[in-house]
C-alpha positions as CSV (number, residue, x, y, z in Angstrom):
1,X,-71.4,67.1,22.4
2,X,-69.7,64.0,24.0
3,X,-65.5,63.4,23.6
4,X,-66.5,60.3,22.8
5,X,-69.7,61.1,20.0
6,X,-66.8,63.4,18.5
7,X,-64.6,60.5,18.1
8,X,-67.3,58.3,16.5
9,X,-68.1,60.8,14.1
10,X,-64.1,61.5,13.1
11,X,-63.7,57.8,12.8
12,X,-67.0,57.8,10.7
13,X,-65.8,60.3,8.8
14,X,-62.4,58.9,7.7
15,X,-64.2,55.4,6.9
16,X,-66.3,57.9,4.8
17,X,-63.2,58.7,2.9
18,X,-60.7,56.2,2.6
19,X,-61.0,53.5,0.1
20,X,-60.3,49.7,0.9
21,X,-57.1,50.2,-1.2
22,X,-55.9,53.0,0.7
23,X,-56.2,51.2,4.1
24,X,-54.3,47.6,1.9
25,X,-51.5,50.4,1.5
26,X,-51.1,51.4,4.9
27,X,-51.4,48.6,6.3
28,X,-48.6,46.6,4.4
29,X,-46.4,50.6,5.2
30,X,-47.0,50.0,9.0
31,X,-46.1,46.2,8.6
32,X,-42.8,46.7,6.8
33,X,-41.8,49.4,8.8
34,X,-42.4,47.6,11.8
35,X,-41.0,44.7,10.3
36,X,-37.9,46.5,8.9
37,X,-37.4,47.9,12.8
38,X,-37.3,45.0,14.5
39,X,-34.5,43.6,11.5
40,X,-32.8,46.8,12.2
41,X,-32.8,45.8,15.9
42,X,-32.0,42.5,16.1
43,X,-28.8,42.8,13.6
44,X,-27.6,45.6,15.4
45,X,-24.1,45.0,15.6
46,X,-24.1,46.9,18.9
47,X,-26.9,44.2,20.2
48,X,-25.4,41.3,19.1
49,X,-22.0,42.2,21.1
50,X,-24.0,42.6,23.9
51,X,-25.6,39.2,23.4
52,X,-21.8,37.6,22.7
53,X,-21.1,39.6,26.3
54,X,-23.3,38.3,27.8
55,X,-23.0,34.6,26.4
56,X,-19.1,34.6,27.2
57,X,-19.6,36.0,30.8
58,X,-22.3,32.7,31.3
59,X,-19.6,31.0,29.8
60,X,-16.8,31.8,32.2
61,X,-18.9,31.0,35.2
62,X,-19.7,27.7,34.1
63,X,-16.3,26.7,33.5
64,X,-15.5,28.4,37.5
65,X,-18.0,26.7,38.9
66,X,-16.9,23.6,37.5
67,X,-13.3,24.4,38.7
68,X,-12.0,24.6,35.0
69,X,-9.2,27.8,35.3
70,X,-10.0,30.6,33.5
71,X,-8.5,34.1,32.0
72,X,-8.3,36.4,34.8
73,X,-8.9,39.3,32.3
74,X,-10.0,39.6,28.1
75,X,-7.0,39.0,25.9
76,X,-6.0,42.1,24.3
């Protein structure tokens, strides 16, 4: 028997088995997890100092190039 006549008979079989509610259910699981995951990310406090990093280093360059003095170093 073929890999791939083995896999069309598993996924056969769990068609077979799951009933349209059950795959509604998962579905909506694997999109709010996903969903809840990328929230999780993008509020991160950790990435959004790296964004504000990031920003405030672009920031200071600008203001060099355009001859506008600067903090030598972060206030403390």
């Amino acid at each position: 028997m073929k890999i791939t006549d083995m896999v069309t008979d598993l996924e056969n079989q769990i068609a077979r088995s799951t009933r349209p509610w059950m795959r509604i259910v998962a579905a909506i699981i694997l999109f709010g997890g996903t969903g809840a995951l990328i929230w999780w990310q993008v509020t991160s406090p950790v990435q959004i100092q790296k964004r504000n990093a990031k920003a405030s280093a672009q920031f200071g360059e600008a203001l060099q190039k355009a001859g506008i003095q600067t903090q030598a170093e972060p206030s403390k």
